[in-house]
N, C-alpha and C positions, 0 to 999 in steps of 0.2 A: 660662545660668550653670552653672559647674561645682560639684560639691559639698566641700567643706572642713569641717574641724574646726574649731571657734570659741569653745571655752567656757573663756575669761581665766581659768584658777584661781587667779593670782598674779604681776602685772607689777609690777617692781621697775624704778624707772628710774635711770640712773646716767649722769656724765658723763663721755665719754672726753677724757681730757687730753692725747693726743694731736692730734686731730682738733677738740677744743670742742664735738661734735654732741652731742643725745642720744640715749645707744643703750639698749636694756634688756635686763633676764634674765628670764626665766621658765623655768617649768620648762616644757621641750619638748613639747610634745604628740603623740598618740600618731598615726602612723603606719603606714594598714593597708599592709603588705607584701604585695602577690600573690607566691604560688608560680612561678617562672622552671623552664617544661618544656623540656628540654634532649633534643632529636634523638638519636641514635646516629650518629653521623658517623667513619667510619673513616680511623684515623689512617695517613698515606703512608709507602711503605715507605723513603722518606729520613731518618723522622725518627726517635730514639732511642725504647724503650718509652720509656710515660710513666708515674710512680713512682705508688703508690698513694694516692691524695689524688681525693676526690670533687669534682666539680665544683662542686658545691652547696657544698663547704667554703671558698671566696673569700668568692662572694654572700651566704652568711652570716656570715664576717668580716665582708665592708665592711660588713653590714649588722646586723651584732650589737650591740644595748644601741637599734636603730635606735626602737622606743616608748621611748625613756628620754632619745634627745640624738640630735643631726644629727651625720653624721658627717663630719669634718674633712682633707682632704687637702693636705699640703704641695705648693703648685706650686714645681716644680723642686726639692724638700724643703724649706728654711727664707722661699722667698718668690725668685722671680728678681730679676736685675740690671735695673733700669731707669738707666745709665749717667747720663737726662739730666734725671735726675729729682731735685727738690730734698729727698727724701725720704730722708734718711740710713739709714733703714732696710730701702730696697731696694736698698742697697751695702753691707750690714757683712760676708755670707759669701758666697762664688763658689759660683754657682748649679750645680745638678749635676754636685756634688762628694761626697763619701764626709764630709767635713767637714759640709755645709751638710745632709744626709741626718740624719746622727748630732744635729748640733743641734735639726733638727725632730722625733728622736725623745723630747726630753725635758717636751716638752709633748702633751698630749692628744688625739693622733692616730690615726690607725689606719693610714693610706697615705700615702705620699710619691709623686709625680707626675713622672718623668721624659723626657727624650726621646732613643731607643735609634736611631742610623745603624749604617749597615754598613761597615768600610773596604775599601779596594781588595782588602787582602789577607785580608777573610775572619772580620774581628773586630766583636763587636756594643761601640760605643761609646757614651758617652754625653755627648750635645751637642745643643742644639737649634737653633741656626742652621745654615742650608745651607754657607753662605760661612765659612771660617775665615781671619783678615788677622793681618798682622804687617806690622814697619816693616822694608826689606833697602837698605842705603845709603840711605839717606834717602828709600826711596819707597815707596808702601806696596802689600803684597802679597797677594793673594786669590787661595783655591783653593777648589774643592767641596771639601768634608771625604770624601766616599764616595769622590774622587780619590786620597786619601793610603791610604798602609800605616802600620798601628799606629804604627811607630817615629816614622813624622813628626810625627803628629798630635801623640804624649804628647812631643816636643821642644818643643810651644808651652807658654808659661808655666811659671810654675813646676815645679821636679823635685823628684821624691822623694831622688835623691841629692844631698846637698851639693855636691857636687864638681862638678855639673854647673849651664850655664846656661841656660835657656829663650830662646826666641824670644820679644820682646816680643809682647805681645799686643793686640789693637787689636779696634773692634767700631766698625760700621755700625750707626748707629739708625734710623728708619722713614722720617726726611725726608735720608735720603742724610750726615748729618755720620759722622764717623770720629772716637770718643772711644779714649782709652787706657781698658783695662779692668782698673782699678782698683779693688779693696774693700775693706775692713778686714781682712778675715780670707782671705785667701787661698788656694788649695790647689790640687793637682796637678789633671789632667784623669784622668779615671779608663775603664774596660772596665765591661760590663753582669757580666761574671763580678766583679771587685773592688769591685763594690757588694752581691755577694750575698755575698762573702765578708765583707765591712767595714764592714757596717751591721748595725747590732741586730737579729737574730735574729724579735722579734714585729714587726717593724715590714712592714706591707706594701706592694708597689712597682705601681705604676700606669702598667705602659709602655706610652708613648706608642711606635707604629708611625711613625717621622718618614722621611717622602716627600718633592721636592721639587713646592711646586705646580705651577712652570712646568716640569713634566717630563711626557712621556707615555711611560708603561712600558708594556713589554710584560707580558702576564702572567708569563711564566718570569720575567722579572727581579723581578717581585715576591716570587713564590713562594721563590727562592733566598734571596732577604734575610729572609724571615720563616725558612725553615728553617732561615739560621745562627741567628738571636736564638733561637730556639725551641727549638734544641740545649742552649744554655748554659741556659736556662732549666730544661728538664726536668733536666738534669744538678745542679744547684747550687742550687735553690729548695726542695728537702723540702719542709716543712710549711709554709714560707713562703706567704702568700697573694697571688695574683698575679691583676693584671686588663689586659688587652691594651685600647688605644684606639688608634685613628687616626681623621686626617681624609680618608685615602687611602679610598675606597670598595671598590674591589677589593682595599684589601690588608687591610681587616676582613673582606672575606667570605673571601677565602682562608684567613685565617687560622682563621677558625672551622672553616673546611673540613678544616683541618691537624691540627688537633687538639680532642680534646672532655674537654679535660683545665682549661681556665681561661676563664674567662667572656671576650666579649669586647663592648667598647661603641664607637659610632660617634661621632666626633667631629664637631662641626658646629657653624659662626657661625649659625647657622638664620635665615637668609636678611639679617643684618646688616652681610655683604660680601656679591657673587655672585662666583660662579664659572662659567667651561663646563659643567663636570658640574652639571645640574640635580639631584642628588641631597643634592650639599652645601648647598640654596641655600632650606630651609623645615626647620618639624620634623617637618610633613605627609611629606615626602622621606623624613625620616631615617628614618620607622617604616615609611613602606615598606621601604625596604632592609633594615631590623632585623628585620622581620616575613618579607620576602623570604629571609633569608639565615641565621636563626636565631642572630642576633645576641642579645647577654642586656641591652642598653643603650643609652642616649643619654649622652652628654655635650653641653651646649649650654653654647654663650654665655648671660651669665647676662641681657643685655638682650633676646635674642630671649624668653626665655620669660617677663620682663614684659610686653614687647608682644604678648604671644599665651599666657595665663596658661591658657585653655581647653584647651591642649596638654596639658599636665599628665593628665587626665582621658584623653584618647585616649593617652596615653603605659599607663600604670596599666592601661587594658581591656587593651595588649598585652601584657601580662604583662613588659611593661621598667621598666628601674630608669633614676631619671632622675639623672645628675650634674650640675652648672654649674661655668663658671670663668668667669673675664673679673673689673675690677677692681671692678668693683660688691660683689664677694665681699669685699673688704678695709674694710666698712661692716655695723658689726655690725647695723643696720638694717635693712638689705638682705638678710642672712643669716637673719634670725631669722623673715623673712615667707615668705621661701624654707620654711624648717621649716614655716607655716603654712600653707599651702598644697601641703604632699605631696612636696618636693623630697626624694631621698635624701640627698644626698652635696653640701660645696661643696670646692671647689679654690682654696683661699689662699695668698696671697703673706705675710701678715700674721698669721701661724703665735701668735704669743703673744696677740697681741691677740685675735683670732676665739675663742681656744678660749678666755679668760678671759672674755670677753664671751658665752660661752654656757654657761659654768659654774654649776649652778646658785646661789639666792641660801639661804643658810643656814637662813631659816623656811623655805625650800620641804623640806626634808631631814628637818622636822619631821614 
């Protein structure tokens, strides 16, 4: 058994009208943080100095107010597109946009969660499928996005200029259909630089390192594409608090390797898909690698770490912060046991709901 906090000061139970379940508040319990010892690892002569911001100054963002409330990250910032999904509320704002960012900033967050490609020509983008489709005479069209130069990409969907018209925009779902991608509230496709410029200032960004799975890179190929994101980065982030993830293994340790300037965490389904790379494929793997590589994190799916809750405990001895995502997180019930059991950080689609459902309840304040 692993050890946990357990002492119910004050559950308040309530019913979410969205969902009919019951979900509750209490006041969050407290959360011993281990100290994150961070190497000297020198930074390569490709990449710009990096500004004066302590490393420890992210990890203590994400993890500030962390004995007081769990901390809340926007996936994709206001919650991603699920196209095929009856849930109106994972279509009202286009997912990793400057728009759906901004919206997530107005509730109780600390980090928005995006996914950073490289283009042909050299630009850090922000998109998290591999595959970008539109419809060209009646037939529909697929490219790699790392294929295009800037200008093509930002011709899909909607523009910032009036004057001009977008490429329809089209998206593949998991079982192969081709939905028009359609939401309520719309917006251009945006650069990693136009989100630092265009999103609120405290808000912190959670890039995701986005690799193709069925791709085997070489390592210069890797290393190029973290040095251009890593450019803009150090260039455009000031005080901004920034945390690096992927699920590419080599392209977290590189990247730790790059720079010793922003924390970086391993992303992983911990063993809930497999993969070739046994590394991706337990959360036993992921801390070796993190431990290997002087990594500062886990991000896991949030089902691997109920099936394997004892992780938790070997995560904490290695001085790692743990995050979750997956949609378990969109269940205020789910989140709040997460808190109970040592979890840092969750990653939500469900941006209003999660943080009012963990809001505390007004006697507790007393």
């Amino acid at each position: 058994m692993f050890p946990f906090f357990c002492c119910f000061q004050h559950i308040s139970p309530f019913s979410d009208p969205n969902s009919g379940t019951l979900a509750f508040r209490s006041r969050p319990l407290p959360m011993a943080l281990k100290a994150v010892h961070v190497s000297d690892v020198p930074t390569l002569d490709q990449v710009p100095a990096a500004p004066a911001v302590a490393l420890s100054s992210s990890l203590t963002r994400l993890f500030k107010g962390a004995a007081e409330r769990l901390v809340v990250i926007g996936h994709r910032g206001k919650g991603m597109n699920a196209l095929a999904s009856p849930d109106r509320r994972l279509k009202e704002v286009k997912e990793n946009s400057l728009r759906s960012f901004n919206e997530a900033a107005r509730f109780a967050i600390d980090f928005v969660e995006f996914d950073v490609q490289v283009t042909k020509d050299d630009c850090p983008i922000i998109f998290h499928d591999n595959l970008i489709l539109t419809e060209e005479h009646g037939n529909t069209s697929e490219k790699h996005v790392t294929d295009l130069c800037l200008g093509e990409f930002l011709s899909y969907g909607p523009q910032r200029d009036p004057a001009k018209v977008g490429k329809p925009l089209l998206r593949k779902t998991k079982d192969g259909r081709i939905l028009t991608w359609n939401v309520e509230a719309d917006d251009p496709f945006c650069t990693l630089q136009d989100a630092f410029q265009g999103v609120d200032s405290h808000l912190g960004f959670n890039i995701e390192l986005k690799f193709d799975d069925h791709v085997i890179y070489r390592e210069e190929q890797l290393a190029h594409a973290l040095r251009v994101v890593l450019r803009v980065v150090l260039e455009f982030a000031k005080e901004r608090p920034i945390v690096f993830s992927s699920f590419q293994p080599d392209a977290a340790r590189l990247m730790r390797g790059l720079q010793n300037v922003y924390p970086v965490f391993f992303l992983t389904n911990g063993g809930t898909e497999i993969y070739r790379d046994a590394r991706r494929n337990s959360l036993d793997e992921a801390i070796k690698l993190c431990t290997a590589s002087g990594l500062q994190g886990i991000v896991s799916e949030v089902r691997a770490f109920f099936r394997n809750p004892a992780a938790v405990a070997r995560i904490k001895e290695s001085n790692l912060a743990l995050l979750t995502y997956g949609q378990l997180n969109n269940v205020p019930k789910a989140v709040y046991m997460q808190q109970l059991l040592g979890v840092n950080g969750v990653i939500v689609d469900l941006v209003k709901e999660i943080t009012e459902a963990l809001r505390p309840h007004p006697m507790q304040l007393k």
